[in-house]
C-alpha positions in Angstrom: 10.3 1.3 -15.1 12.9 -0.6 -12.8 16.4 1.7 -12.6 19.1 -0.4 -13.9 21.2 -1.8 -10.8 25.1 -0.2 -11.1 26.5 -2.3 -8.1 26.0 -4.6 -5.5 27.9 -5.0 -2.1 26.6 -7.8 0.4 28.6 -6.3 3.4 27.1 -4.0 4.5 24.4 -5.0 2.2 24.5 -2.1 -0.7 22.3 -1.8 -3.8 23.7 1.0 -6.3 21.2 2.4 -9.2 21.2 4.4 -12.0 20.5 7.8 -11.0 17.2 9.1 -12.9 16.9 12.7 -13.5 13.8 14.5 -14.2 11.2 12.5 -12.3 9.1 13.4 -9.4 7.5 11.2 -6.7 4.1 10.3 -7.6 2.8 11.5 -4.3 3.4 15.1 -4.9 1.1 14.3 -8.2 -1.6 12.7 -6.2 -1.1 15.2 -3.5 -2.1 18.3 -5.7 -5.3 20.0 -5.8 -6.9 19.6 -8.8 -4.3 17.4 -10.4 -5.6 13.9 -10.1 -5.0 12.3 -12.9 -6.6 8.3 -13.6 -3.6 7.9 -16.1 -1.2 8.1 -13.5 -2.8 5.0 -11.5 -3.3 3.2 -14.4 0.7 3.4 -15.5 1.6 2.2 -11.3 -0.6 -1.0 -12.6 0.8 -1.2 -15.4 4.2 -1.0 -13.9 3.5 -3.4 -11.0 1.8 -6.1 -13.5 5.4 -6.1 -15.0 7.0 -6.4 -12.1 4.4 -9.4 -10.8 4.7 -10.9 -14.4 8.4 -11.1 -14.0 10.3 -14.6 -15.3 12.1 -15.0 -12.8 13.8 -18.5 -10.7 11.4 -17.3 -7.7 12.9 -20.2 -5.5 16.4 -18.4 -5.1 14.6 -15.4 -3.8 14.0 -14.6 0.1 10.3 -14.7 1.0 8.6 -11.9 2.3 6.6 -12.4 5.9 3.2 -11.1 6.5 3.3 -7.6 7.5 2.2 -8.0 10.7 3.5 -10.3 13.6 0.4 -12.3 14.8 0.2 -14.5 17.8 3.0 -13.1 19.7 1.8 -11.3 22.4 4.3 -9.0 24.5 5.5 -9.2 27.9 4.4 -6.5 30.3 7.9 -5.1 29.9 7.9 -4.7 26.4 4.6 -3.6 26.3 5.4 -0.9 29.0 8.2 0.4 27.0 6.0 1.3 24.0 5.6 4.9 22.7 3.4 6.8 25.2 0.4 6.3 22.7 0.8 3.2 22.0 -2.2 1.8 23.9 -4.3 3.7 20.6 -3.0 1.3 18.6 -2.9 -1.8 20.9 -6.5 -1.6 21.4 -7.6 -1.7 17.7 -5.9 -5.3 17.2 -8.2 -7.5 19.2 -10.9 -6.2 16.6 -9.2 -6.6 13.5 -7.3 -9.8 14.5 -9.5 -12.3 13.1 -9.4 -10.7 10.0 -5.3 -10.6 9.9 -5.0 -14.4 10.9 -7.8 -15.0 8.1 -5.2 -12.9 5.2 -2.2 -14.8 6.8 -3.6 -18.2 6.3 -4.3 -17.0 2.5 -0.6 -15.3 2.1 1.5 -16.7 -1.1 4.9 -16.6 -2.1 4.4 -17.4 -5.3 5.5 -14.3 -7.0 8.2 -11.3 -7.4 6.7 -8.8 -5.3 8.2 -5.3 -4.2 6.8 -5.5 -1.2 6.8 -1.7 -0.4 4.5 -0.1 -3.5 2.8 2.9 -2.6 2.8 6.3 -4.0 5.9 7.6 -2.0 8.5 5.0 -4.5 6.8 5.6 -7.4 8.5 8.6 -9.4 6.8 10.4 -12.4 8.3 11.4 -15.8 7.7 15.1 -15.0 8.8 15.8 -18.9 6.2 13.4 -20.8 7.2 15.7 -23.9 10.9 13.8 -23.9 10.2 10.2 -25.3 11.6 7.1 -24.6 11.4 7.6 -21.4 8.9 5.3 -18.8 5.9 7.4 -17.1 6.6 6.2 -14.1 9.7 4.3 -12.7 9.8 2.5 -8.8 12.5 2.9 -6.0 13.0 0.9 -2.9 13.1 -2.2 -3.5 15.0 -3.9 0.0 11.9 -5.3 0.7 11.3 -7.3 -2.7 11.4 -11.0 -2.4 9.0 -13.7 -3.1 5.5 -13.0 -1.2 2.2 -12.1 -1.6 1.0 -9.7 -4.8 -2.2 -8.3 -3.5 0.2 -6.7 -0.2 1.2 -4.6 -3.6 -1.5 -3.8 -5.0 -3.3 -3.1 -1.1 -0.2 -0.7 -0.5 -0.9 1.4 -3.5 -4.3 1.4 -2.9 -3.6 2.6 0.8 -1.3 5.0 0.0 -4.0 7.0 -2.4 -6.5 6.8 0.2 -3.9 8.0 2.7 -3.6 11.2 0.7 -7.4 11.8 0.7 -7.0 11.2 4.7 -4.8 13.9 5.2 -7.3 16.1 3.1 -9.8 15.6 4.9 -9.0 17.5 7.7 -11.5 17.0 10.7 -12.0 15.1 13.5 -11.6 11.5 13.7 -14.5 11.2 16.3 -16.7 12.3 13.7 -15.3 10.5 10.9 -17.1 8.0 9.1 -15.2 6.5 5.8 -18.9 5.6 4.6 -19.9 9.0 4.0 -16.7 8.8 1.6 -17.4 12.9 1.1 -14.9 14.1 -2.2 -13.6 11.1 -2.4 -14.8 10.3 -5.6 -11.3 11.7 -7.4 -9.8 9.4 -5.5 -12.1 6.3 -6.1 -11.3 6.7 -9.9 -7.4 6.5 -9.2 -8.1 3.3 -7.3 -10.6 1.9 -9.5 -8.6 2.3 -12.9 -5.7 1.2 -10.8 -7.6 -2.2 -9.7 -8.8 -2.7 -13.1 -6.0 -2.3 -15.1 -3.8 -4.6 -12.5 -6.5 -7.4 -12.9 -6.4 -7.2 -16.8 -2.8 -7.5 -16.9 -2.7 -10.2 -14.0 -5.9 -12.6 -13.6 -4.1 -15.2 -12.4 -2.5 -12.9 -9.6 -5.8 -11.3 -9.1 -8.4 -14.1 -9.6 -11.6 -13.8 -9.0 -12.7 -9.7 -9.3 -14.7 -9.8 -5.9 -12.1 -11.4 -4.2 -9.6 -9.3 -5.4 -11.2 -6.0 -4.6 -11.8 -7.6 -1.0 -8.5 -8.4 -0.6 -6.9 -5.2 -1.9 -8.9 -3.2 0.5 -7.9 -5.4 3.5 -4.4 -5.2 2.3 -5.1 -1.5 2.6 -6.0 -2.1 6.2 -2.9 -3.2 6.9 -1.1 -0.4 5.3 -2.8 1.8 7.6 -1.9 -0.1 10.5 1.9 0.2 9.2 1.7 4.0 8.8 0.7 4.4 12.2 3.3 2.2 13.7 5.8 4.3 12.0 4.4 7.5 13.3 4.9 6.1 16.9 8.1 4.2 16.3 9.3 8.3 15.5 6.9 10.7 17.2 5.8 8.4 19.9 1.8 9.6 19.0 -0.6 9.0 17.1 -1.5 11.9 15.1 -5.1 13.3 13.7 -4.1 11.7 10.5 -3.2 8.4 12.3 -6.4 8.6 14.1 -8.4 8.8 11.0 -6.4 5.6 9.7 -6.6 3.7 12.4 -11.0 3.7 11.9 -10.3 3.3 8.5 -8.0 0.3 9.1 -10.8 -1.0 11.2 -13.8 -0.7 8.4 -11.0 -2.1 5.5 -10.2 -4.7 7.4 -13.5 -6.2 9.9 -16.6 -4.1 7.5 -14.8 -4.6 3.7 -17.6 -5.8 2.0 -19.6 -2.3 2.7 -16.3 -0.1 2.8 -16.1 -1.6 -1.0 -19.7 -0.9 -1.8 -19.0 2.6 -0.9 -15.4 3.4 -1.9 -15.6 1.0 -5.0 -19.2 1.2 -6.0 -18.5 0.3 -10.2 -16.7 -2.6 -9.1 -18.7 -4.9 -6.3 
């Protein structure tokens, strides 16, 4: 599940793993017409409930921030020396901000989170005929540290709806995520996912409306993140970004009814 470490250099700061052969990134499984699979989502849960239920001395770990600077508002200068499209982005975070100081005041660093868990650094067995092997084993972990578990399980969440996004297709003006059309192959791998995760970890989860609430603002966030990164390296926001940025909105301000609609078996 978690490639053995080889070697580790602090300067530059280096982490060596084994080298895995034979597995894929989970994406290009979720990614794939007609090849959505609930067991896949229900191995990522059982992999991160390991990796949350992890015995480790938490205290010598580094802790892992929020994942989005709030309260710090930019100078005209910096502001002004944002990507071009920029301003798309900027004028979503006076809606949503209330809700983001409202998950910062909750976030704990009680456990061992990865702290970047989406579908992109999960890898699947692509031979499930060889045995011994794990279904799915997870890369990247510079980010892990002691932080918030729900960022986890909002990240995997987010990066499953993400793919439906950029199925979808049409024009973000005309978008709404409550119409949630053919998304329903997608709300299985989310809502075995959720359930799974909350078996394994109830205290990590607690209480199941909370916990789908949380994960789906979490979600939000994740959004928000993917857009950023499409400006930090295009400088725009693309139609996919568009469509994440409403659906960062309804996650994060409207969850109770994005849940209803998206997670209807579970709220």
């Amino acid at each position: 599940m978690i490639p053995h470490l080889m070697d580790f250099r602090a300067d530059p700061a280096v982490l060596i793993t084994q080298a895995l052969d034979g597995y894929a990134p989970l994406v290009r499984k979720l990614a794939s017409h007609d090849a959505l699979d609930p067991d896949v989502s229900v191995a990522a849960a059982l992999a991160l409930g390991r990796i949350h239920g992890q015995c480790l001395d938490i205290a010598c770990l580094e802790d892992v921030p929020f994942p989005l600077p709030i309260g710090n508002p930019m100078t005209p200068e910096e502001y002004c020396g944002q990507a071009a499209e920029y301003p798309l982005f900027a004028a979503r975070m006076p809606r949503v901000e209330t809700a983001l100081r409202n998950l910062a005041a909750e976030w704990r660093q009680t456990f061992f989170i990865h702290g970047d868990f989406k579908a992109d650094n999960l890898h699947l067995n692509a031979d499930p005929g060889k045995t011994g092997r794990p279904r799915i084993v997870v890369v990247d972990w510079e980010l892990a540290g002691r932080g918030e578990p729900l960022w986890d399980v909002g990240s995997y969440v987010g990066s499953v709806l993400a793919i439906w996004i950029d199925r979808l297709g049409h024009d973000a003006g005309a978008f709404s995520l409550f119409e949630a059309a053919g998304a329903s192959a997608f709300q299985r791998q989310i809502g075995h996912f959720l359930i799974t995760y909350r078996h394994l970890m109830p205290e990590a989860a607690g209480n199941m409306d909370r916990f789908v609430l949380s994960s789906l603002r979490y979600a939000g966030i994740f959004f928000l993140h993917r857009v950023l990164a499409g400006l930090s390296t295009t400088g725009r926001v693309s139609a996919s970004g568009s469509l994440m940025l409403h659906m960062a909105e309804a996650l994060l301000i409207r969850t109770e009814r994005a849940g209803a609609v998206l997670l209807p078996g579970l709220r």
